[in-house]
Structures are given as C-alpha cells and as structure tokens.
VOBA-1610 file (N, C-alpha, C; in pm, whole numbers, padded with zeros to 5 digits, always signed):
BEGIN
Unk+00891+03420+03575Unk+00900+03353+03445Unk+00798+03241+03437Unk+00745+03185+03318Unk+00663+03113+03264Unk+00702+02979+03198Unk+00672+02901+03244Unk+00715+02771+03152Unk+00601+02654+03147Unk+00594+02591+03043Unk+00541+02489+03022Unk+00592+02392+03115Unk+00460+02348+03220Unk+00441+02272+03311Unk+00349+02123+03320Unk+00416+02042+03385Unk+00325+01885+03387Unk+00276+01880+03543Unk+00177+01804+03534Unk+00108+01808+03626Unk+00058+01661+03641Unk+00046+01589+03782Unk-00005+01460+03798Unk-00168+01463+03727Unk-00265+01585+03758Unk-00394+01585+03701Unk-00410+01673+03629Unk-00570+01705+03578Unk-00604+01795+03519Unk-00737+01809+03515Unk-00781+01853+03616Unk-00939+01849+03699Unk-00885+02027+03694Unk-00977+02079+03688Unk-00991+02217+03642Unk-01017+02331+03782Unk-01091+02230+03913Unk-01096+02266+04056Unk-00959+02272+04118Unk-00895+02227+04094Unk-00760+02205+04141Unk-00641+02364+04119Unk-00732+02424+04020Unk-00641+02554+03981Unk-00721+02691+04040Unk-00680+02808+04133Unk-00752+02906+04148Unk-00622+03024+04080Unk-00717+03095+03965Unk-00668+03177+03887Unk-00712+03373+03942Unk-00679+03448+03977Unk-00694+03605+03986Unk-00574+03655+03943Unk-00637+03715+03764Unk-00526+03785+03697Unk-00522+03911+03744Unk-00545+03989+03842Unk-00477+04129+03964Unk-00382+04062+04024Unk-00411+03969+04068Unk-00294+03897+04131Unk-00198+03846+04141Unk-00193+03797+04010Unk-00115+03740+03922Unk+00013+03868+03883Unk-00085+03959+03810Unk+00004+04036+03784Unk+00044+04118+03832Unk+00080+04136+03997Unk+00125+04185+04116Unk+00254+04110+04129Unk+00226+03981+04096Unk+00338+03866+04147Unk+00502+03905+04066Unk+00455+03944+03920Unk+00669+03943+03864Unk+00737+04064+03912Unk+00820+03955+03888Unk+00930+04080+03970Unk+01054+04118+03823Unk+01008+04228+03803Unk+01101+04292+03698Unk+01251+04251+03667Unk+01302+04246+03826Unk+01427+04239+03815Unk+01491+04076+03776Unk+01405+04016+03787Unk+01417+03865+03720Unk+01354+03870+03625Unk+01291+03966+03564Unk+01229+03952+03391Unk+01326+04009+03328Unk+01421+04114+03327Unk+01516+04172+03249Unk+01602+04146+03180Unk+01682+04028+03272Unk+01794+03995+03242Unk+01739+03876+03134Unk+01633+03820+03117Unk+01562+03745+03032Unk+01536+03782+02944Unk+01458+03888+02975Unk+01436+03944+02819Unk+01570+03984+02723Unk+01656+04049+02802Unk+01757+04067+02754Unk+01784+03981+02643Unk+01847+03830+02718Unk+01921+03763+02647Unk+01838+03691+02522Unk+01673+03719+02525Unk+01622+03639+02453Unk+01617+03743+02323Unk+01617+03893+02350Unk+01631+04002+02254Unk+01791+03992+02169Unk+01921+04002+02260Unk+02028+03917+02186Unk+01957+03825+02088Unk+01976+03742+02192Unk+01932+03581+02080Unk+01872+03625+01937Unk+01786+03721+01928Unk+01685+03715+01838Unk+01779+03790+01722Unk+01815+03921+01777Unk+01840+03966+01664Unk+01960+03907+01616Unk+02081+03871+01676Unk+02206+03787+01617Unk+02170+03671+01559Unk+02047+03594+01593Unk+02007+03455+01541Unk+01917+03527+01395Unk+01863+03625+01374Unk+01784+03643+01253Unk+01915+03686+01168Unk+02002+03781+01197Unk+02135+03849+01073Unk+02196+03755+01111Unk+02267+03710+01152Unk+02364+03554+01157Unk+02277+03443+01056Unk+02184+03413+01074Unk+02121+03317+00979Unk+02090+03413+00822Unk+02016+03549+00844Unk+01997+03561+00691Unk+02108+03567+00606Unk+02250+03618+00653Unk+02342+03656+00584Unk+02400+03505+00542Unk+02437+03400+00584Unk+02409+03268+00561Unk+02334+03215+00428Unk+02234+03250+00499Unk+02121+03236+00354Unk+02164+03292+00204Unk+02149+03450+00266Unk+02177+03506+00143Unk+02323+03499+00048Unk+02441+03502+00162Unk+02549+03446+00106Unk+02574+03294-00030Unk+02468+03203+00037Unk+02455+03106-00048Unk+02404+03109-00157Unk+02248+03213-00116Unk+02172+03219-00300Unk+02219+03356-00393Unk+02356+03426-00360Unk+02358+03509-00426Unk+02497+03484-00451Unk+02604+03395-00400Unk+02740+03406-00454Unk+02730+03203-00531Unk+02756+03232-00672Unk+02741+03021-00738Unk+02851+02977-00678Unk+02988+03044-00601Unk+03089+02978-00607Unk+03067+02918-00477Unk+02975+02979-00377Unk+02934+02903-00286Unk+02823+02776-00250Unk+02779+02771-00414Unk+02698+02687-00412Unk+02766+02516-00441Unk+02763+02454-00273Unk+02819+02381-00256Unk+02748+02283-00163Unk+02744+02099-00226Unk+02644+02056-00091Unk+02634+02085+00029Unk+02768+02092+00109Unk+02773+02162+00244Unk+02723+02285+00299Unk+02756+02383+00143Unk+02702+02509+00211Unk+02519+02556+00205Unk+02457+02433+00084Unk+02320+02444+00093Unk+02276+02364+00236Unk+02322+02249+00250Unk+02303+02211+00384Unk+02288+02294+00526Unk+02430+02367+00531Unk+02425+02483+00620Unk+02314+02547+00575Unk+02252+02601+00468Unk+02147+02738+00455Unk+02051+02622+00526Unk+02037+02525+00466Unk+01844+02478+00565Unk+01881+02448+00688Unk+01987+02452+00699Unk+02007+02475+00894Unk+01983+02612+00942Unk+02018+02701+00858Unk+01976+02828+00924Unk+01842+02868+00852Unk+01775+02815+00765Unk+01674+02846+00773Unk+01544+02762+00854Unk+01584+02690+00915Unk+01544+02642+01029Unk+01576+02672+01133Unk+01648+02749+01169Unk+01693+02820+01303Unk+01616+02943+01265Unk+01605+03032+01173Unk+01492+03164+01178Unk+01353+03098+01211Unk+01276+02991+01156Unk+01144+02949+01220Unk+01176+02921+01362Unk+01267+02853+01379Unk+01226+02856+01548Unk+01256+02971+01614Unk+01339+03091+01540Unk+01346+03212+01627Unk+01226+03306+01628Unk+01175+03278+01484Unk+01020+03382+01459Unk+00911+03359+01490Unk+00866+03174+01497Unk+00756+03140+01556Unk+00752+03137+01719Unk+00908+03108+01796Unk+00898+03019+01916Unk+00991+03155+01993Unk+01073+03257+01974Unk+01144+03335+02082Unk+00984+03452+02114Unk+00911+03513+01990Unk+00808+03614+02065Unk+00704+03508+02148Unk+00643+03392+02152Unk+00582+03358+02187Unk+00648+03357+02335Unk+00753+03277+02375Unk+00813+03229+02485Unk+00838+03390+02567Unk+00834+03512+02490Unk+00846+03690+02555Unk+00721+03670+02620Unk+00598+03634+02535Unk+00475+03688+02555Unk+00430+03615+02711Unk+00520+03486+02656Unk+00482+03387+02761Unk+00569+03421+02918Unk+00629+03519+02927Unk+00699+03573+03074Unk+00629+03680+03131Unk+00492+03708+03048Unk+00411+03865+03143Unk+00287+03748+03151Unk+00239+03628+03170Unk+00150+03535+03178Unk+00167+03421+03239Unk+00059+03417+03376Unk+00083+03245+03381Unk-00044+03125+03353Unk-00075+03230+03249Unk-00197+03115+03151Unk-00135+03184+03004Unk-00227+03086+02939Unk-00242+03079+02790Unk-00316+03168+02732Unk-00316+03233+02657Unk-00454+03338+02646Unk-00395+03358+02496Unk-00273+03278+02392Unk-00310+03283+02186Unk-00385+03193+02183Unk-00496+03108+02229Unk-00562+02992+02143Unk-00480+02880+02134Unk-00614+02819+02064Unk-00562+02591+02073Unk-00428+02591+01951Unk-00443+02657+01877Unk-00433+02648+01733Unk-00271+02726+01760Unk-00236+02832+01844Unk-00094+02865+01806Unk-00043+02753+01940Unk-00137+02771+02031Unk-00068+02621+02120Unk+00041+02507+02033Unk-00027+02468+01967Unk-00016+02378+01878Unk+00069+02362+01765Unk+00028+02507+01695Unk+00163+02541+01601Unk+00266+02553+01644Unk+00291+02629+01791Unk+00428+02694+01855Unk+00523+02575+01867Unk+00457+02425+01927Unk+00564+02322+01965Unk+00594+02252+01867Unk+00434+02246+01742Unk+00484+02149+01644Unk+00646+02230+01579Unk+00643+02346+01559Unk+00752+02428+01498Unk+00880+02352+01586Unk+00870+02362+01729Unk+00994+02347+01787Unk+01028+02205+01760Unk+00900+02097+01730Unk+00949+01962+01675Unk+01008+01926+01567Unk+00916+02025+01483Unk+00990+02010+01361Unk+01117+02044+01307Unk+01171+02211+01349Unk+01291+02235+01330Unk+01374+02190+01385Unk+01374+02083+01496Unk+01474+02011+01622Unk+01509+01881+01518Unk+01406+01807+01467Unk+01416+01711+01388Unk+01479+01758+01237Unk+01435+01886+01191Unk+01469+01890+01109Unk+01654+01912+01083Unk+01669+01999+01204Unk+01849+01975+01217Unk+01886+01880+01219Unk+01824+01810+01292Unk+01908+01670+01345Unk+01944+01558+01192Unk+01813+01564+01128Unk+01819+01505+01019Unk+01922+01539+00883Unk+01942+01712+00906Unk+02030+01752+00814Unk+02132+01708+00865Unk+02208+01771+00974Unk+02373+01706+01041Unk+02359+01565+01017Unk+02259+01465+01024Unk+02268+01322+00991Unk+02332+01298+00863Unk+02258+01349+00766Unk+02245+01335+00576Unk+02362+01432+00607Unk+02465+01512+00626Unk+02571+01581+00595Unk+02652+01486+00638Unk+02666+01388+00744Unk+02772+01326+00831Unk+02796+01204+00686Unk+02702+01165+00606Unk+02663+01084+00527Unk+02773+01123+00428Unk+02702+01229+00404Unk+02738+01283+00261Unk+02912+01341+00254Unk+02941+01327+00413Unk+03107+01367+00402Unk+03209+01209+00423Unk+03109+01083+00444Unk+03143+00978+00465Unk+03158+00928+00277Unk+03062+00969+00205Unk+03039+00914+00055Unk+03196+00999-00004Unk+03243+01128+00049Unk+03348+01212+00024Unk+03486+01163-00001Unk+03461+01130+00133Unk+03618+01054+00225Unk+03668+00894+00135Unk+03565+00860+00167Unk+03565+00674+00148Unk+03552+00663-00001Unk+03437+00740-00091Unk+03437+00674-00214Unk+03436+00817-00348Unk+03533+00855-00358Unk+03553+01022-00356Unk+03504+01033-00503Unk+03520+00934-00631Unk+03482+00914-00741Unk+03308+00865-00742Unk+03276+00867-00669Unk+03113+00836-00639Unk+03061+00942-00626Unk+03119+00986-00517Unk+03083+01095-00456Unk+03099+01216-00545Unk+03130+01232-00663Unk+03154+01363-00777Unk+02997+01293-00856Unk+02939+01242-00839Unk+02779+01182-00914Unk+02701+01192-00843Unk+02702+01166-00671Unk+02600+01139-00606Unk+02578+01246-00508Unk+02697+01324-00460Unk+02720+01437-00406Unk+02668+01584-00494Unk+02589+01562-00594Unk+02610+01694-00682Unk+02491+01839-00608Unk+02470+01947-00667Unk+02418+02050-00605Unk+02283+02002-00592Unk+02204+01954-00709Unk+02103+01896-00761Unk+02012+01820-00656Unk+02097+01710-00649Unk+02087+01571-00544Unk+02081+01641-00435Unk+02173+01739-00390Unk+02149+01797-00247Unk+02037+01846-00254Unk+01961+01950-00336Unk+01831+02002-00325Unk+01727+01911-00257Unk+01726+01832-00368Unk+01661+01710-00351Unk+01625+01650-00221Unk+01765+01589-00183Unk+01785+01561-00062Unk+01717+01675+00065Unk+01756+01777+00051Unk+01692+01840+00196Unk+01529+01903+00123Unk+01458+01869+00065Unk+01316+01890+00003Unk+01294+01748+00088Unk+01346+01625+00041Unk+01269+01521+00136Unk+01317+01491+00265Unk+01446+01598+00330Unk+01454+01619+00432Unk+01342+01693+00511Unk+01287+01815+00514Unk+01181+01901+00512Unk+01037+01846+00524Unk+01003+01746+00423Unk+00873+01657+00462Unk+00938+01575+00508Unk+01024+01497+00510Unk+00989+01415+00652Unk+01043+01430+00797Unk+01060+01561+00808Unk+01077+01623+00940Unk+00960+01700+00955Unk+00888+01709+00899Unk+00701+01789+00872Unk+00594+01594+00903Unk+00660+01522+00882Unk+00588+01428+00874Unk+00628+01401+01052Unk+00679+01361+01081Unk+00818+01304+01196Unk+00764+01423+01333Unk+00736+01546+01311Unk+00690+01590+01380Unk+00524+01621+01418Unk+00418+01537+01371Unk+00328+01547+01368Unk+00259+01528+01476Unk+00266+01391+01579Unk+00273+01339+01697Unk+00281+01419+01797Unk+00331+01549+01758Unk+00327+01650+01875Unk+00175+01722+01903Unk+00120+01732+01806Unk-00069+01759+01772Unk-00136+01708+01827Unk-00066+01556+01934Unk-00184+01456+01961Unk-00127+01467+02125Unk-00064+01503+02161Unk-00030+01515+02271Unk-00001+01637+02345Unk-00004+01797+02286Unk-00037+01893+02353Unk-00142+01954+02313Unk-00198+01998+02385Unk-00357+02036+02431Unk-00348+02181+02522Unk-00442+02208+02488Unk-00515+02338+02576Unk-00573+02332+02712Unk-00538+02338+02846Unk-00628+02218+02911Unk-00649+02367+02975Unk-00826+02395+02986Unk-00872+02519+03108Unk-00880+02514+03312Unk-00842+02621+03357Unk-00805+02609+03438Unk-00872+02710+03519Unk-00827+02728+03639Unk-00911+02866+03739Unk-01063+02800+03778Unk-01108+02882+03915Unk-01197+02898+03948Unk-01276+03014+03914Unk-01253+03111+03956Unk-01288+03279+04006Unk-01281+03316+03810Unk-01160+03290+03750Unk-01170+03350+03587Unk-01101+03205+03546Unk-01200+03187+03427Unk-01149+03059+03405Unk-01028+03107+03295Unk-00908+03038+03303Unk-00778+03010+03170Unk-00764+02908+03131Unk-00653+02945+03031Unk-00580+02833+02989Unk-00432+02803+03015Unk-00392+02640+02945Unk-00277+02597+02978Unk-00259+02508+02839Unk-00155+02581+02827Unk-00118+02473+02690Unk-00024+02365+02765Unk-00040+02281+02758Unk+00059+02162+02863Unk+00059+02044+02742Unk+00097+01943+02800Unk+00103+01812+02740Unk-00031+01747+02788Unk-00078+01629+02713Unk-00195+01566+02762Unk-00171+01445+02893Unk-00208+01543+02999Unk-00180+01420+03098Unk-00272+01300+03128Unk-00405+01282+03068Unk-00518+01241+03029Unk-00490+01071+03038Unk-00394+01091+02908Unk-00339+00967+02835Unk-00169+00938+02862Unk-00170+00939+02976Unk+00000+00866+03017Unk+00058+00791+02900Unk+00011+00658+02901Unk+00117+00608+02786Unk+00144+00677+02624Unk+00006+00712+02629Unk+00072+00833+02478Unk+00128+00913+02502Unk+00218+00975+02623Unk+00287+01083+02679Unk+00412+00995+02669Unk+00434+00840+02727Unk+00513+00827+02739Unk+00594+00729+02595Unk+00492+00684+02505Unk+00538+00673+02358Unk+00593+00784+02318Unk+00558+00892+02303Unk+00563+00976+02240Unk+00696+01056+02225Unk+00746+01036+02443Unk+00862+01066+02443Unk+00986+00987+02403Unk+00963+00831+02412Unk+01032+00736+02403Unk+01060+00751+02211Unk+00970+00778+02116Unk+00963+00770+02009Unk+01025+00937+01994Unk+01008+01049+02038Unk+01113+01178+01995Unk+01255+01147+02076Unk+01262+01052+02159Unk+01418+01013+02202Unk+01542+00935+02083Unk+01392+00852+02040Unk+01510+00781+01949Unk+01521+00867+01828Unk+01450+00930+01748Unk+01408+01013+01625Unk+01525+01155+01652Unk+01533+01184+01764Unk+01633+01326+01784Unk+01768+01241+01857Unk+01792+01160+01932Unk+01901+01132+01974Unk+01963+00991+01924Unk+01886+00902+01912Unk+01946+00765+01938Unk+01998+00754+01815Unk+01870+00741+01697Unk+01902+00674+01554Unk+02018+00788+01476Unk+01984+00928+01489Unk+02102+00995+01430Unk+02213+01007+01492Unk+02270+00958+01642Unk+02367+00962+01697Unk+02460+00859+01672Unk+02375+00729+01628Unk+02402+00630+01623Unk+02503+00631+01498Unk+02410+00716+01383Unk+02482+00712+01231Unk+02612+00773+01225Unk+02595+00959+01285Unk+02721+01012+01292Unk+02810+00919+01346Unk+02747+00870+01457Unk+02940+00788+01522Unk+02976+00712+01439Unk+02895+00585+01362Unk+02945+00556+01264Unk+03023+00610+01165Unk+02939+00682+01085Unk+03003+00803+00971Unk+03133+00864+00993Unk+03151+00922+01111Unk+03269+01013+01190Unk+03367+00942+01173Unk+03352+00788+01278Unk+03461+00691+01362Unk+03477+00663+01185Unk+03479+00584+01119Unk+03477+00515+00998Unk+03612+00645+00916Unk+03528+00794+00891Unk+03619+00857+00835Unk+03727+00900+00889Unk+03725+00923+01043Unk+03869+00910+01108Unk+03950+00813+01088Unk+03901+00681+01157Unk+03989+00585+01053Unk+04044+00603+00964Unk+04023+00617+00853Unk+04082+00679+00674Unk+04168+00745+00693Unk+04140+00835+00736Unk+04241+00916+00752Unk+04340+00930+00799Unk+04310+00827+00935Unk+04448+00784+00977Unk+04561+00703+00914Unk+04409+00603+00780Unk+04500+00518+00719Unk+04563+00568+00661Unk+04562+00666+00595Unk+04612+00750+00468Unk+04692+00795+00482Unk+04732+00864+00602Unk+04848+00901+00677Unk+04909+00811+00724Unk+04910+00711+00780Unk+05009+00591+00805Unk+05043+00551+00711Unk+05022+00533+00551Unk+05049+00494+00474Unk+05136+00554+00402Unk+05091+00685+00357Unk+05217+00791+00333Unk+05327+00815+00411Unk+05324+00774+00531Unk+05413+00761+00616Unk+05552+00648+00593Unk+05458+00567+00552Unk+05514+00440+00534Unk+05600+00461+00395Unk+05472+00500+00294Unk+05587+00505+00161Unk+05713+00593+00138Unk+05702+00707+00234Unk+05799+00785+00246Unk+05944+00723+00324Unk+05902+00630+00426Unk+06039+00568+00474Unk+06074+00477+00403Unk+05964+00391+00285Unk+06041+00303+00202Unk+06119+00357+00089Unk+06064+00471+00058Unk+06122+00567-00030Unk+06307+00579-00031Unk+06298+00635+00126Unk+06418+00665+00163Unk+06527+00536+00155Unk+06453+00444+00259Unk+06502+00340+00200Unk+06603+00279+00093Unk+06481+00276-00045Unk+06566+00266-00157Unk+06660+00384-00230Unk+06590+00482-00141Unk+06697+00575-00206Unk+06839+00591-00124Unk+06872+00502-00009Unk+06988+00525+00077Unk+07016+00331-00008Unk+07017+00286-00076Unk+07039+00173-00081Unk+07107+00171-00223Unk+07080+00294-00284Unk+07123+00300-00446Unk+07212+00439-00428Unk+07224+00480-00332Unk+07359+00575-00350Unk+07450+00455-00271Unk+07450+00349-00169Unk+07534+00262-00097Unk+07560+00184-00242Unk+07491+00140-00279Unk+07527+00041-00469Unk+07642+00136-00560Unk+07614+00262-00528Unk+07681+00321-00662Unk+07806+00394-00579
//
C-alpha cells in the first residue's frame, strides 16, 4: 500500500527509484482486502448519498432546513468519494506520483474542502437547532427553506475559501536516481508554513466548531431539561390543588 509520506528532507539523491522493482514488491494478498473495502465504500457512499439527494429535490414535503442541510452533506461526501477514493486505488499499484502537479493538488484541496465543508454545515445545523429550541417564534422567520439555501451557498465559498492554504503547502517534489519520479508530499522546504498551516486546519476543523456545538448542544439540553422539570412541577401543583378542593368540598 501507498500513502502520503513526510520526510525530514527533500534532496532528490536521497531517493533510488527502479519501477521493475518496485513492481515485484506488492503483495496481492494485502492489496485485496483494500481494494475491497474501498470498492464497498464507493459504491454504498455514491447510492446512499444520491438517493439522499434525490429524495430531497424531488419530494417538497421534505423540503426542510435539516433535510437540505443533510443533502450538502452528502453532496459533499460524493466529491470526496469521486475525486479522492479512485485516486487513493490508483495510488496502491504505485510508489510515486505519475497524475501531475495539478491533480496533486486538486486531490487534497477536495479532501480540505469537503472536511471543512462538513464541519461547517454540522456547525450552522447545531445553530440552527439551538435558534429552534430556545427561540421557536424566531426561528419560523429565520429558519426558513430560503435562508437555508442561502446559508449553505455561503457555506460552500467559504469552505472553497478556508481550504485554499492547502495549494501552498503540497507540492510535487521529484525523486529517484536511475528513473527520475514523483511525490506529491507536503512542502518540507518551509517547516513553519507546514506547521501554521497545521495549527490553522486544527482550529478551522476541530477547535472553533467543537467549541460552538458544545455550546449549542449543552445550552439545548439544558431546556429541555428545564421544560421537563417544569411540567413536572406544574403537574404536582396541579394535583395539589386538585386534592385540596375535593378536601374543601
């Protein structure tokens, strides 16, 4: 198997490449069970997501903020299955690069972008079920089908924007003696832009939207608990007066 690898350098002497040799080296019986699961993956991840899709733009009664939300989640799960599962096949009979700078490039920006781009939808949904809960007469104005469009259109560019940074830090870097290749890797060139870069997709995919859901979540659990302790409550005062006016009469 093949994976995108880091390396302390990237001096081009340092690599001796013979593709006979190379391709002597896999061993089938550890490619199979891979391919396998990545062939699963593919086809249950393409009909699992289109029927999704299509469920939404062909039935109105499902046209619902949540359930357009769900469709650009799965239509962001088909780009990363159509741009990024054949590449990562192609990439298990190879241990160089041999599509060019240019799908190098496209292949991860895709995986940045659709990673961000989930993350950002489950964010704006955790939101939009917090505006639900808490302010439910707001939320029939600000929650509408419309506004959701809206909303995941400038979800979309700025998860197209948000993932750009990935362009400046993976590279094509050539390799071999005997036949020269390639390596699509990260730029080890420039350390601290390797290590901004990661520090800045840490907070952008984990920190800042993790941060919101727990908010959003913890906040509407609360409610709900209140709401239920409260009905709780009016029901025993209920009883209450109602065991207090058959004792009167």
């Amino acid at each position: 198997m093949a994976y995108n690898q880091t390396f302390p350098t990237s001096t081009n002497d340092d690599y001796d490449y013979d593709y006979e040799e190379a391709s002597e080296m896999f061993v089938w019986t550890e490619l199979m069970p891979t391919l396998i699961i990545y062939s699963i993956t593919m086809i249950l991840g393409i009909v699992g997501n289109v029927l999704i899709v299509l469920t939404t733009l062909l039935y109105k009664r499902m046209k619902s903020p949540t359930n357009l939300f769900l469709s650009s989640l799965a239509v962001t799960d088909l780009l990363l299955i159509v741009f990024c599962i054949p590449v990562k096949v192609a990439k298990l009979f190879s241990y160089s690069w041999s599509m060019g700078a240019l799908l190098c490039k496209t292949v991860h920006y895709m995986q940045s972008f659709t990673a961000i781009c989930s993350v950002l939808t489950l964010t704006v949904m955790s939101i939009e079920r917090y505006y639900a809960i808490m302010y439910p007469m707001k939320a029939k104005y600000i929650c509408t089908i419309s506004q959701t469009k809206k909303t995941i259109t400038a979800i979309w560019l700025i998860s197209a924007i948000l993932a750009a940074p990935i362009l400046l830090v993976q590279i094509l870097l050539p390799v071999g003696v005997r036949i020269q290749a390639f390596w699509c890797v990260r730029n080890l060139d420039n350390v601290l832009l390797w290590r901004i870069y990661e520090l800045y997709m840490l907070f952008v995919i984990l920190v800042i939207p993790t941060t919101i859901m727990s908010i959003t979540y913890s906040t509407i659990v609360l409610e709900i608990h209140n709401i239920k302790v409260c009905k709780v409550r009016d029901f025993y005062n209920l009883n209450i007066i109602y065991i207090n006016l058959n004792c009167t009469l």
